[in-house]
C-alpha positions in Angstrom: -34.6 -133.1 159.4 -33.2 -134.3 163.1 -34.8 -131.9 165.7 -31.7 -131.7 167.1 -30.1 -129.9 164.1 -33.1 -127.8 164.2 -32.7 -126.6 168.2 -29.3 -126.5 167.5 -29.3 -123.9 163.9 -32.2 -121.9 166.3 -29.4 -121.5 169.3 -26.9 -120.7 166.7 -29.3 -117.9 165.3 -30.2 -116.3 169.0 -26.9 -116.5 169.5 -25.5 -114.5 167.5 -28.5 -112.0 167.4 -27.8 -111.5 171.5 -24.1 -110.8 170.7 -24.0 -108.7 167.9 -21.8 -105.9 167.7 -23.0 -102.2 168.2 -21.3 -100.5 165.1 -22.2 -100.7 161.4 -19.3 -99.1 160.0 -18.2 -98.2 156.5 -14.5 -97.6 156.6 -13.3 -96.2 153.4 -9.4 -95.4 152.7 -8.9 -92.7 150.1 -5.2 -92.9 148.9 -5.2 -90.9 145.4 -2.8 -88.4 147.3 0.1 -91.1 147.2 1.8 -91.9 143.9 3.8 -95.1 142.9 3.0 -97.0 145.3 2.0 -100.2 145.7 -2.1 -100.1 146.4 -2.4 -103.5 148.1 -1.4 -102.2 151.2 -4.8 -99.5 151.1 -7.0 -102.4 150.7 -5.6 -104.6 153.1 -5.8 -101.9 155.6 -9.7 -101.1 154.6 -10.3 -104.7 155.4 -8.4 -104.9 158.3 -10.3 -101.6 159.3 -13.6 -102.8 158.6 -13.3 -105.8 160.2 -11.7 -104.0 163.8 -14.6 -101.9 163.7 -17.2 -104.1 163.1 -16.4 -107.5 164.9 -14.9 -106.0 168.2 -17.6 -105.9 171.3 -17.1 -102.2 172.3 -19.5 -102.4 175.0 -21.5 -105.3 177.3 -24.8 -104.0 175.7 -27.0 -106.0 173.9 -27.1 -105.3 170.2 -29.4 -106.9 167.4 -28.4 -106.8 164.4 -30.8 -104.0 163.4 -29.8 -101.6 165.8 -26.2 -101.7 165.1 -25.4 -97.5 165.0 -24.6 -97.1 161.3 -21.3 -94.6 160.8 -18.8 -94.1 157.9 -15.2 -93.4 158.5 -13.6 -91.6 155.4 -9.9 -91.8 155.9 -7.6 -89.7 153.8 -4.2 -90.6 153.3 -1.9 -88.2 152.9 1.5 -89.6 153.1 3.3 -93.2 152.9 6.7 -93.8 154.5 6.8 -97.6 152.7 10.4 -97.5 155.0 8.6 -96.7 158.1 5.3 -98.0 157.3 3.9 -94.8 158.3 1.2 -93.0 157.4 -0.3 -89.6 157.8 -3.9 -88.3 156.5 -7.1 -87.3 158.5 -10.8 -88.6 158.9 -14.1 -87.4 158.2 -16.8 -89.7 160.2 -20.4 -89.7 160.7 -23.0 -91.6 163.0 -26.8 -91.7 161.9 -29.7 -92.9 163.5 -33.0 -93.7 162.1 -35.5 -91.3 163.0 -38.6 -93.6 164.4 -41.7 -94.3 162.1 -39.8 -92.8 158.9 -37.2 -93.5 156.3 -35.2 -91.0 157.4 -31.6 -91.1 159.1 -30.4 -88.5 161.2 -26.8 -87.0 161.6 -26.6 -87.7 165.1 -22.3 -86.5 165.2 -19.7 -85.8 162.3 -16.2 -84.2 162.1 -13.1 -84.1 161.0 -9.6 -85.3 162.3 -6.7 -83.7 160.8 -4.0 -85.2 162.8 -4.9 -89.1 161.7 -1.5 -90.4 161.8 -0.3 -93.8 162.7 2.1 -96.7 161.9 0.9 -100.0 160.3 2.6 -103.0 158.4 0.7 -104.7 155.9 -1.0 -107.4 157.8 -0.5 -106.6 160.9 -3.3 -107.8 163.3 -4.8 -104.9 164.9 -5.2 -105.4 168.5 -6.8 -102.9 171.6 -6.0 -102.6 174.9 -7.9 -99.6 177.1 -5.6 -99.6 179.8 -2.4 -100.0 178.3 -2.0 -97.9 174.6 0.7 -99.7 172.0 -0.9 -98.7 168.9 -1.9 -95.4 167.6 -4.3 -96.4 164.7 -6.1 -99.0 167.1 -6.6 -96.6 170.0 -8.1 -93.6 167.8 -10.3 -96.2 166.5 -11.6 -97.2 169.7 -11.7 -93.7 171.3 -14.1 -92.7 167.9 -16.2 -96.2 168.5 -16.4 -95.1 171.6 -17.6 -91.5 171.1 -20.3 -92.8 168.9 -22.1 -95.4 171.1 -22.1 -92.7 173.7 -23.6 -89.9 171.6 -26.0 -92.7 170.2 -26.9 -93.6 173.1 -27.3 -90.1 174.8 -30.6 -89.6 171.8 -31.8 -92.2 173.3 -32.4 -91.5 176.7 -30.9 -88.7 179.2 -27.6 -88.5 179.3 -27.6 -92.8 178.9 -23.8 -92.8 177.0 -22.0 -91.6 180.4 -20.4 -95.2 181.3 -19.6 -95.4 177.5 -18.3 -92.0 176.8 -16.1 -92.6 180.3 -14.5 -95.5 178.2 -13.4 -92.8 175.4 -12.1 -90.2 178.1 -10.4 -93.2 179.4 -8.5 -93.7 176.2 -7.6 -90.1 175.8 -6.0 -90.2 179.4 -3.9 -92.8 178.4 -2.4 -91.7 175.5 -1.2 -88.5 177.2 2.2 -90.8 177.4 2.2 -90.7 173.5 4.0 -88.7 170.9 1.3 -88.7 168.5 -0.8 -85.8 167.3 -4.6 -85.1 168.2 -4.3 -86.2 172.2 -2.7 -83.4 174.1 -4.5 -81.2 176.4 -5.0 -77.8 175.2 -3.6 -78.4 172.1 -6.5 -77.8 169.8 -10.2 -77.2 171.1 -11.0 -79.6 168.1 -8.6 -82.5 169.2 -9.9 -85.9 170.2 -9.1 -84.4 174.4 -10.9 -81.6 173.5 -13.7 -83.0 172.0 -14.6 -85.9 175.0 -13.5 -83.2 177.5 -15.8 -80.5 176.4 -18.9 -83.0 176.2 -18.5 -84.6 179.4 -17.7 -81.3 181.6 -20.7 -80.6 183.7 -21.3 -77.0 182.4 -21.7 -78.5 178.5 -24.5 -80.7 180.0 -27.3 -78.6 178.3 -25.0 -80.0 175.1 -25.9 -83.5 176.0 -29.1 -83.1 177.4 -30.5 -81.3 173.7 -29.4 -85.2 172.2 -32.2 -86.6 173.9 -34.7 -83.7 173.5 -33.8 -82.7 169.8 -33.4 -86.3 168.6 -36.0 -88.3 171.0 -38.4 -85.9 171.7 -38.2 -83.8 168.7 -37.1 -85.8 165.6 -39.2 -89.0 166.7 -42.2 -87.2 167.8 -42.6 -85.7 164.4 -44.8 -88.8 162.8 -47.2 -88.7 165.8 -47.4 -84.7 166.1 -45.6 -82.7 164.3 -45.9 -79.3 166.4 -45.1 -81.3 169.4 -41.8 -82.5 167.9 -40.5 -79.0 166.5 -41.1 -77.3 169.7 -39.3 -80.0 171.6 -36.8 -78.8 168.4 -37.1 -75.4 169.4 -36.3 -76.4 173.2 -33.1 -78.2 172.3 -32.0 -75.3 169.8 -32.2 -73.1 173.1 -30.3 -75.7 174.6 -27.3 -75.0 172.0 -27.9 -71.7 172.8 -26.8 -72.1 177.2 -24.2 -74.5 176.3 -22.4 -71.9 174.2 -23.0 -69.3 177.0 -21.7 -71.8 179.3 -18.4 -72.5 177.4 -17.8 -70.2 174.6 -14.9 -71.2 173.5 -15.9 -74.6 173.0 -16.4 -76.0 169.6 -19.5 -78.5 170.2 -22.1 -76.0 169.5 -20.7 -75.2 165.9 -19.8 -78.6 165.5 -23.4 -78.9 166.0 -24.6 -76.4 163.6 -22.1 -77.7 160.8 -24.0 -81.2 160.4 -27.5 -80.1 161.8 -28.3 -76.9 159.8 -29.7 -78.0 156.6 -31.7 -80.5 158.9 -32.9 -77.7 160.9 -34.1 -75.6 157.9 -36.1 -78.0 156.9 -37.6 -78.8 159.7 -38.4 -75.0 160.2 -39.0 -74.4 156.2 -42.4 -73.9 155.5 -44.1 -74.7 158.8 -45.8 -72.9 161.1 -48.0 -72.9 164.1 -50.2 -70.4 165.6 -47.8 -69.3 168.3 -45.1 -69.5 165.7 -46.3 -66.5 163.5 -46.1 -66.0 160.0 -42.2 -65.2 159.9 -42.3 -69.4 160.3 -43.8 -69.7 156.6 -41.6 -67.7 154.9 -39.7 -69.7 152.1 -36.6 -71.7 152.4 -34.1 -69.5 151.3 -35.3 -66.8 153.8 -35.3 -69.4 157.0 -32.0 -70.0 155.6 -30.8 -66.8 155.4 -32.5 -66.5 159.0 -30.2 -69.4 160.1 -26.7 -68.6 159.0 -27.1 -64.9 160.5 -27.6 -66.3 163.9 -25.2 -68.8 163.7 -22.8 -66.1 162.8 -24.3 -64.2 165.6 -23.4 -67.2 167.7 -20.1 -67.4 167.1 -19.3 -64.0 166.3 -20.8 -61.7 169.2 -23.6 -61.9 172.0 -26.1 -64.9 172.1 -28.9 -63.5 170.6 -29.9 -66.2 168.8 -32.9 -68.8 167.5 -35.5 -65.8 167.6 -37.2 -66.9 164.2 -37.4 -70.2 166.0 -39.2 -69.2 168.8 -42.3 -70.7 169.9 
């Protein structure tokens, strides 16, 4: 074979390993809800969907192909307004990370949006702009690409998704100007505002900081020593525990405890270490039982919480 062609297939290959985009997302649109209709439109959307998520650059970071952040985007459609081509519904997403040295994949953020509403004409192409907002579906896709970089990249070092996160703050300020539901300031602690406003304020920083410590130090550590990685657990639990002090009213934490919990009582379920104490080996269903009592102690009245976790 020429050597040329040979250089050339090997550029071609580097290539596109050095500019690979950051997400690997599974975009899925449930539309059981909406009768006699025609379905082409729901499948053209998936694609288009798919393809927005996972061929736009998000960032200027260097992605290979392997470390694309894996996510699922569930979308629910509720209603279809063929006339208008409008639809309502609401998302459930998840971000995972591997968790080094294992198999295993970690929840690193998950929710749900209720107020997933936009317009969209069968192949339309779907095009973003930051600073200036024209379409609804495009620029809640972008704010949640966004969020998950940032909250990947915050488990990976110290607070290293600022710049990124900035971008989805970024897109929530400019869609103050729109009509649709899910933006507006003190509309709903759970809204997308409330959300990127809540992780990024400074007294929510513990919030951010327990990414890296519960994911980096804690989850990773586990395959080189486990005690080591549960009590840097244990640290990011107490973590939880100042944010919530910090800003009750904020929903993070419980976010947090939605999509970690099983996690957590596993981690915790049958293990012990000397400092621990025997209360650390009791079966599962008790450290479960343990669990959900403080996290309805959490929400419910004083911080008193994570004492069967202590170290």
């Amino acid at each position: 074979m020429n050597i040329r062609i040979i250089l050339a297939a090997i550029a071609l290959m580097l290539s596109s390993v050095a500019t690979a985009q950051e997400l690997n997302c599974k975009v899925k649109i449930l539309h059981s809800q909406v009768q006699g209709t025609n379905t082409s439109v729901f499948e053209t959307l998936e694609t288009a969907l798919n393809e927005f998520m996972n061929n736009s650059s998000w960032t200027e970071l260097q992605f290979s192909e392997v470390e694309r952040i894996e996510c699922t985007f569930n979308i629910t459609i509720k209603t279809y307004d063929v006339e208008e081509n409008r639809f309502t519904g609401e998302l459930l997403f998840q971000s995972s990370r591997p968790v080094f040295n294992s198999a295993y994949n970690t929840t690193v953020f998950s929710m749900k949006d209720n107020d997933f509403s936009f317009t969209y004409k069968e192949f339309d192409q779907l095009d973003f702009n930051e600073n200036m907002l024209a379409n609804n579906l495009t620029a809640m896709l972008a704010y949640y690409a966004y969020l998950i970089i940032g909250m990947d990249l915050d488990t990976m070092s110290p607070l290293g998704g600022t710049d990124i996160l900035r971008k989805a703050e970024l897109v929530v300020n400019n869609a103050q100007s729109m009509s649709e539901p899910g933006w507006k300031t003190f509309d709903d602690p759970k809204n997308r505002h409330g959300i990127i406003n809540d992780y990024l304020e400074s007294s929510m920083e513990p919030f951010r900081q327990l990414q890296y410590k519960y994911h980096r130090e804690g989850l990773d550590e586990m395959s080189n020593n486990v005690d080591r990685g549960r009590n840097a657990i244990t640290e990011a639990i107490a973590m939880l525990n100042e944010a919530h002090k910090n800003k009750p009213l904020s929903m993070l934490p419980q976010i947090f405890t939605d999509y970690k919990r099983d996690e957590i009582v596993n981690i915790y379920s049958g293990h012990g270490t000397a400092k621990a104490g025997d209360h650390l080996r009791e079966p599962k269903q008790q450290i479960a039982a343990h669990f959900f009592q403080i996290v309805h102690i959490v929400f419910h009245f004083d911080f008193a919480p994570f004492d069967f976790l202590s170290l």
